[in-house]
N, CA, C and O of each residue as an XYZ file, in Angstrom:
424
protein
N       0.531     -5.694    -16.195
C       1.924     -5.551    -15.868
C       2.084     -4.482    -14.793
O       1.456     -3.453    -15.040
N       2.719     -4.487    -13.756
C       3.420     -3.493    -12.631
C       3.977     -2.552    -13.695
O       4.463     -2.671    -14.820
N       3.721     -1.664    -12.933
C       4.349      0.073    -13.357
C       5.926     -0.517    -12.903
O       5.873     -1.436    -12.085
N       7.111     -0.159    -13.273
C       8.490     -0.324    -13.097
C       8.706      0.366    -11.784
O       8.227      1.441    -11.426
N       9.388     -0.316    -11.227
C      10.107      0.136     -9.832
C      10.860      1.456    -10.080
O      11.465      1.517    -11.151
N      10.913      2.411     -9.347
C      11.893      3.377     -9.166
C      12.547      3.198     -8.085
O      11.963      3.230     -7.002
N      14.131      2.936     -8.201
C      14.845      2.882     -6.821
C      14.874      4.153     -6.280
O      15.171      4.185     -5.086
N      14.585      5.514     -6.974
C      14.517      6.253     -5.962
C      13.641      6.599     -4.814
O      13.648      7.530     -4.008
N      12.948      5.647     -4.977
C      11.748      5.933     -2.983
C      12.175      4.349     -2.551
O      11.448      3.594     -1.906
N      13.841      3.952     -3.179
C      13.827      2.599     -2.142
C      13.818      3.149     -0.612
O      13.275      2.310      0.108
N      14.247      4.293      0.110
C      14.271      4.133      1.680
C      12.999      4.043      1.857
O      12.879      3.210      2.756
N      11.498      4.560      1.399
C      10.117      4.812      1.429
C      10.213      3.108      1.453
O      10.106      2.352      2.418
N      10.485      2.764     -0.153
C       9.847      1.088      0.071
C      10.296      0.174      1.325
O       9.574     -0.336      2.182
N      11.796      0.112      1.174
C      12.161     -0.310      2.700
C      10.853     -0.020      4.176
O      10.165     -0.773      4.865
N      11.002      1.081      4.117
C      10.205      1.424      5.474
C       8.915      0.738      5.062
O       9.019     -0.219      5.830
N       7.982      0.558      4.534
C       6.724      0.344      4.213
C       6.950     -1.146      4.403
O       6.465     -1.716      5.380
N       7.739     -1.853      3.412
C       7.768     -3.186      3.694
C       8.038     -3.574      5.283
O       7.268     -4.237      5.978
N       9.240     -3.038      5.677
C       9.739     -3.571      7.368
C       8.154     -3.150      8.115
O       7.460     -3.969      8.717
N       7.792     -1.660      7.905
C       6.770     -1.712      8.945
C       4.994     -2.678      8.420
O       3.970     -2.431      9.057
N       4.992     -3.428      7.545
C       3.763     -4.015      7.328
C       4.131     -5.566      7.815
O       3.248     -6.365      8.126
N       5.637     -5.905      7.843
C       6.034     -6.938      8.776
C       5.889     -7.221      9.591
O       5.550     -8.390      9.771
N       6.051     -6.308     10.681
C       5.729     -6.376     12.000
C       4.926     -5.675     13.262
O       4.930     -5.865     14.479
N       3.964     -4.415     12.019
C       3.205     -4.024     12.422
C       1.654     -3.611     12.059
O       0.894     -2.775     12.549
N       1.476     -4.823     10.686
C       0.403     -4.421      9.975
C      -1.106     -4.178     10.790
O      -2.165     -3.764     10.319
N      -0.852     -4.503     11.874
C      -2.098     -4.656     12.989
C      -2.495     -3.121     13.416
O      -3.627     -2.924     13.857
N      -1.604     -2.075     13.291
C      -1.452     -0.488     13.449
C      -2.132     -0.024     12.252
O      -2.386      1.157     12.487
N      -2.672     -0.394     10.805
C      -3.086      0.218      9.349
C      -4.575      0.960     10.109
O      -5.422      0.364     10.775
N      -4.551      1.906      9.877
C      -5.505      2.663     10.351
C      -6.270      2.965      8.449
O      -5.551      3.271      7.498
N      -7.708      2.781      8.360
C      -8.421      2.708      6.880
C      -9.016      3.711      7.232
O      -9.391      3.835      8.397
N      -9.247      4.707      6.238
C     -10.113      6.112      6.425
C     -11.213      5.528      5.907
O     -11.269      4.772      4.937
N     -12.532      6.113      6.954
C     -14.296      5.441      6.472
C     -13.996      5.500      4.762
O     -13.709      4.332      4.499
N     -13.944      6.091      3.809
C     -13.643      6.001      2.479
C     -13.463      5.055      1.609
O     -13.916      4.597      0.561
N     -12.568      4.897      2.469
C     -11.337      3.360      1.571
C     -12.395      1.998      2.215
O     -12.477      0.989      1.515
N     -12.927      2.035      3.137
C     -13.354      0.746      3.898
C     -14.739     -0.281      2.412
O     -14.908     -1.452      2.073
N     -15.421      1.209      1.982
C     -16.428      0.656      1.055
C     -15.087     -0.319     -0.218
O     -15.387     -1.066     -1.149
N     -14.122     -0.040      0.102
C     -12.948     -0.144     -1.183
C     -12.582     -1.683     -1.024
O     -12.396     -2.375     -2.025
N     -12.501     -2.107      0.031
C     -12.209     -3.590      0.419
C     -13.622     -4.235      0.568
O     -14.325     -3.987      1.547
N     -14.041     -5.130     -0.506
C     -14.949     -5.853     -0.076
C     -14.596     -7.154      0.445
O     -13.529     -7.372      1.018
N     -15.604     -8.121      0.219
C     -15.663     -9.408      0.917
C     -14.839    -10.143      0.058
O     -14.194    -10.963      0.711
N     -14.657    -10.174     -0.839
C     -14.053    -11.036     -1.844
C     -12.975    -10.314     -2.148
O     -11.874    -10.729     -1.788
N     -13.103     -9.003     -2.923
C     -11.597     -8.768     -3.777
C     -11.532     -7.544     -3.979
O     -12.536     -7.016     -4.458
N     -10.375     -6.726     -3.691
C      -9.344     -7.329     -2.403
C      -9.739     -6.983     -0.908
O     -10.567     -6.146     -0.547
N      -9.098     -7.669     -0.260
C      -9.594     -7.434      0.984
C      -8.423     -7.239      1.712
O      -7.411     -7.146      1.017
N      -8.262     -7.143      3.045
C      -7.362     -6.463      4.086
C      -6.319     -6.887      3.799
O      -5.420     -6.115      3.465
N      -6.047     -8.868      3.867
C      -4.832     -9.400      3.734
C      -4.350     -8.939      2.230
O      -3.232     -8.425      2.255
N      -4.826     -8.995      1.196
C      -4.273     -8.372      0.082
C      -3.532     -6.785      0.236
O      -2.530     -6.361     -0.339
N      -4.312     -6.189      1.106
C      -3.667     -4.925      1.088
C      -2.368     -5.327      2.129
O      -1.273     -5.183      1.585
N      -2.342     -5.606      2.947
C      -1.466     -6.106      3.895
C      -0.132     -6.882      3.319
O       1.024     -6.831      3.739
N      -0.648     -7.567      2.292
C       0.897     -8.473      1.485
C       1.265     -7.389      0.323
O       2.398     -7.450     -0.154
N       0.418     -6.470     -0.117
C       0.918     -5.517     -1.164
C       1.821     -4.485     -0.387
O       2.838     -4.161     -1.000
N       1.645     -3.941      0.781
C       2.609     -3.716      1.323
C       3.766     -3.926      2.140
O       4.467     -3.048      2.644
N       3.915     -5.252      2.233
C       4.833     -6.575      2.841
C       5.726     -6.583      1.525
O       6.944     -6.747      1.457
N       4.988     -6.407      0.691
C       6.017     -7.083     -1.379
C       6.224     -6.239     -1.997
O       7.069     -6.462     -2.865
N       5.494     -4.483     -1.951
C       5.371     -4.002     -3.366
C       6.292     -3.176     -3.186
O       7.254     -3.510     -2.495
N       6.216     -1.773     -3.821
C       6.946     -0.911     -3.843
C       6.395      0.740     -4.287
O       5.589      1.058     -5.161
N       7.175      1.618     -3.313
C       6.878      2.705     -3.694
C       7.250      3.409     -4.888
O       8.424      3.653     -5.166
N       6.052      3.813     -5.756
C       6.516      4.158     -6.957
C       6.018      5.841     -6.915
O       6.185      6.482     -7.953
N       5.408      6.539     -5.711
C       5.614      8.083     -6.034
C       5.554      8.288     -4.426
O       4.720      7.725     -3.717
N       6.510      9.132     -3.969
C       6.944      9.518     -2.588
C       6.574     11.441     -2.791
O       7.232     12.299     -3.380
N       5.375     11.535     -2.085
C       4.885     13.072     -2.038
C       4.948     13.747     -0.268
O       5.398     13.169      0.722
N       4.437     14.891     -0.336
C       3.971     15.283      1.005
C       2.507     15.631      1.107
O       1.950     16.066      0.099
N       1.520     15.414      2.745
C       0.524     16.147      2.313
C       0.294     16.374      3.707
O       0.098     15.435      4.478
N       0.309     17.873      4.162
C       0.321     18.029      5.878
C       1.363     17.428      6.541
O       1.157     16.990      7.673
N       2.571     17.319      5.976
C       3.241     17.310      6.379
C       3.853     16.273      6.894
O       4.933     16.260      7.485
N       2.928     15.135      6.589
C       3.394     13.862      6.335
C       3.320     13.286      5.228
O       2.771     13.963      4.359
N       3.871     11.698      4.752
C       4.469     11.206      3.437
C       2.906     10.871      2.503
O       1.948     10.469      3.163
N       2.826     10.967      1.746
C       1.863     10.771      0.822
C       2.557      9.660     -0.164
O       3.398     10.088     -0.955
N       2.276      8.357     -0.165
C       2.754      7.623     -0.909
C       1.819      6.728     -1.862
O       0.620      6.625     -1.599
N       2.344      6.126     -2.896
C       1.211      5.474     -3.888
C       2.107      4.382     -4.028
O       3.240      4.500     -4.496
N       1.484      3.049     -3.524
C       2.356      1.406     -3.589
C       2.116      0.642     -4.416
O       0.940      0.692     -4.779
N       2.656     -0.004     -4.854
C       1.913     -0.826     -6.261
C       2.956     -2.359     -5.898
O       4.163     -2.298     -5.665
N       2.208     -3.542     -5.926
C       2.325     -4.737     -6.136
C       1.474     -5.284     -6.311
O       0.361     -4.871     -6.639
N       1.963     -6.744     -6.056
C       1.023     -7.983     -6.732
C       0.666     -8.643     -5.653
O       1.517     -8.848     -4.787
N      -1.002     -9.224     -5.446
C      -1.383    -10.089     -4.497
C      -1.050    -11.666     -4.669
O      -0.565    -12.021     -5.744
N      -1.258    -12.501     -3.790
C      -0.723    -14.002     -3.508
C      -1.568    -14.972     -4.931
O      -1.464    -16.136     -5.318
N      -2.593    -13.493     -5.496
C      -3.427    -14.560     -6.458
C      -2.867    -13.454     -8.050
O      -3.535    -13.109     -9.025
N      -1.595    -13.216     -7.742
C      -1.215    -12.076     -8.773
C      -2.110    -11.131     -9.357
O      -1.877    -10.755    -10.506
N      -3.321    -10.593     -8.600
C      -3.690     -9.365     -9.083
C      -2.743     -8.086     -8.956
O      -1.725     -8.256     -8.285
N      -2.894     -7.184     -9.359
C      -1.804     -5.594     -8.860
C      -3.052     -4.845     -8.980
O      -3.972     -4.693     -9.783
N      -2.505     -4.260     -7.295
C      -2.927     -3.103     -6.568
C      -2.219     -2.079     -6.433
O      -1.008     -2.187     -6.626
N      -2.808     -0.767     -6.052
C      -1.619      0.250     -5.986
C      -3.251      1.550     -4.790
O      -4.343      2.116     -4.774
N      -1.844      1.126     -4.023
C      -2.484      2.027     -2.888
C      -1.858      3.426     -2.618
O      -0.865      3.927     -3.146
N      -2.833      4.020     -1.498
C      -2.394      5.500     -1.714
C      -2.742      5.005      0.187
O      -3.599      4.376      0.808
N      -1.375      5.820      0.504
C      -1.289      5.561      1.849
C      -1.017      7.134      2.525
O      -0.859      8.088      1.763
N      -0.981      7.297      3.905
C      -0.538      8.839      4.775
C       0.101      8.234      5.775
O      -0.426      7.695      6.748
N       1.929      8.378      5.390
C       2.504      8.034      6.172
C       3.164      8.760      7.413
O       3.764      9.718      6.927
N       3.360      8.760      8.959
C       4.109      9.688      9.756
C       4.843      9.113     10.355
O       4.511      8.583     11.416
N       6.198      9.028      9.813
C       6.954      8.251     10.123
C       7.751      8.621     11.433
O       8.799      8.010     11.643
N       7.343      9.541     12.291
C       7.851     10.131     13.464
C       7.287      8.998     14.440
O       7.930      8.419     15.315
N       5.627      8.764     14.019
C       5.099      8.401     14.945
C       4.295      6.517     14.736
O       3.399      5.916     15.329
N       5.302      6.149     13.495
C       5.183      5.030     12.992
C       3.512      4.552     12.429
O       3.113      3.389     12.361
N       2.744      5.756     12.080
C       1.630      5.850     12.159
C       1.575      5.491     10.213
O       2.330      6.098      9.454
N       0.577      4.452      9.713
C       0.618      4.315      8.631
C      -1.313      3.977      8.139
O      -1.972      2.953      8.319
N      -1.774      5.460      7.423
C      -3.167      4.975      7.047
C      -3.531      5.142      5.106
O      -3.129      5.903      4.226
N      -4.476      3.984      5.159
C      -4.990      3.481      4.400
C      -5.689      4.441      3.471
O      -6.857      4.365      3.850
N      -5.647      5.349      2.416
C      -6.522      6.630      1.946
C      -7.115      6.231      0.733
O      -8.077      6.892      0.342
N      -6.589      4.948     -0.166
C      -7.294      4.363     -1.192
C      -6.485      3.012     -1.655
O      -5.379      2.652     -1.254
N      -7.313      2.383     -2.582
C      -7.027      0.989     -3.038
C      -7.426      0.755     -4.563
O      -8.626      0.679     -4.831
N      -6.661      0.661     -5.377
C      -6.806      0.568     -7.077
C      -6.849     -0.765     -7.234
O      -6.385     -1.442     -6.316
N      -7.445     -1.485     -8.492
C      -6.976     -2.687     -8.950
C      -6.592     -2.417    -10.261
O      -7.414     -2.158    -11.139
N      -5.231     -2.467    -10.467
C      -4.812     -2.340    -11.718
C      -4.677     -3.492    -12.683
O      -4.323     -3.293    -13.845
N      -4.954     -4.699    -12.217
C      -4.593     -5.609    -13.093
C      -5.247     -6.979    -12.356
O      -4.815     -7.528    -11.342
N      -6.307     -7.332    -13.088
C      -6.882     -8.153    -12.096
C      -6.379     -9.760    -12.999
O      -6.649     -9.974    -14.180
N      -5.635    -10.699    -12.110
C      -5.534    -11.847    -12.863
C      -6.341    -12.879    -13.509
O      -7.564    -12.929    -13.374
N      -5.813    -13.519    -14.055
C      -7.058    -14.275    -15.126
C      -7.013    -15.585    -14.892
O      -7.127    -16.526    -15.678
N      -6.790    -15.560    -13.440
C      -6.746    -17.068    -13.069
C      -8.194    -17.885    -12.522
O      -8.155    -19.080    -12.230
């Protein structure tokens, strides 16, 4: 099951969703996270539709830009919950980890 939405980081979720719309081609992955996406599951497009669908469920700071943790469901209903470094000055959005919280049983 998804952790419950908090509407309070809806402007965070807003922004995350609009910018993986039309700019998911900008996701910058720290060497770290890259061992995190394998060949099979999950991989880029999963992270890419979890932040197109999901939602921000903790809105932090770290250096002074947004420290956020996203949680939705992929096209094959697994739930992921990513940890992203957002700078929203400079529309700059990177990749810092990838969870599988709920892998489906399909």
């Amino acid at each position: 099951m998804i952790p419950l939405k908090n509407d309070a980081n809806r402007i965070e979720t807003e922004f995350i969703n609009e910018w993986a719309r039309h700019q998911p081609m900008d996701l910058k992955v720290v060497v770290e996270s890259v061992g995190l996406l394998g060949t099979e599951f999950p991989d880029l497009a999963d992270v890419v539709h979890v932040l197109r669908t999901g939602y921000v469920r903790v809105s932090d700071m770290s250096d002074r830009r947004g420290l956020w943790t996203i949680v939705g469901e992929t096209t094959d209903n697994h739930v992921l919950e990513l940890e992203i470094v957002v700078a929203s000055e400079r529309c700059e959005v990177e990749l810092r980890s990838v969870t599988v919280l709920k892998r489906s049983e399909l």
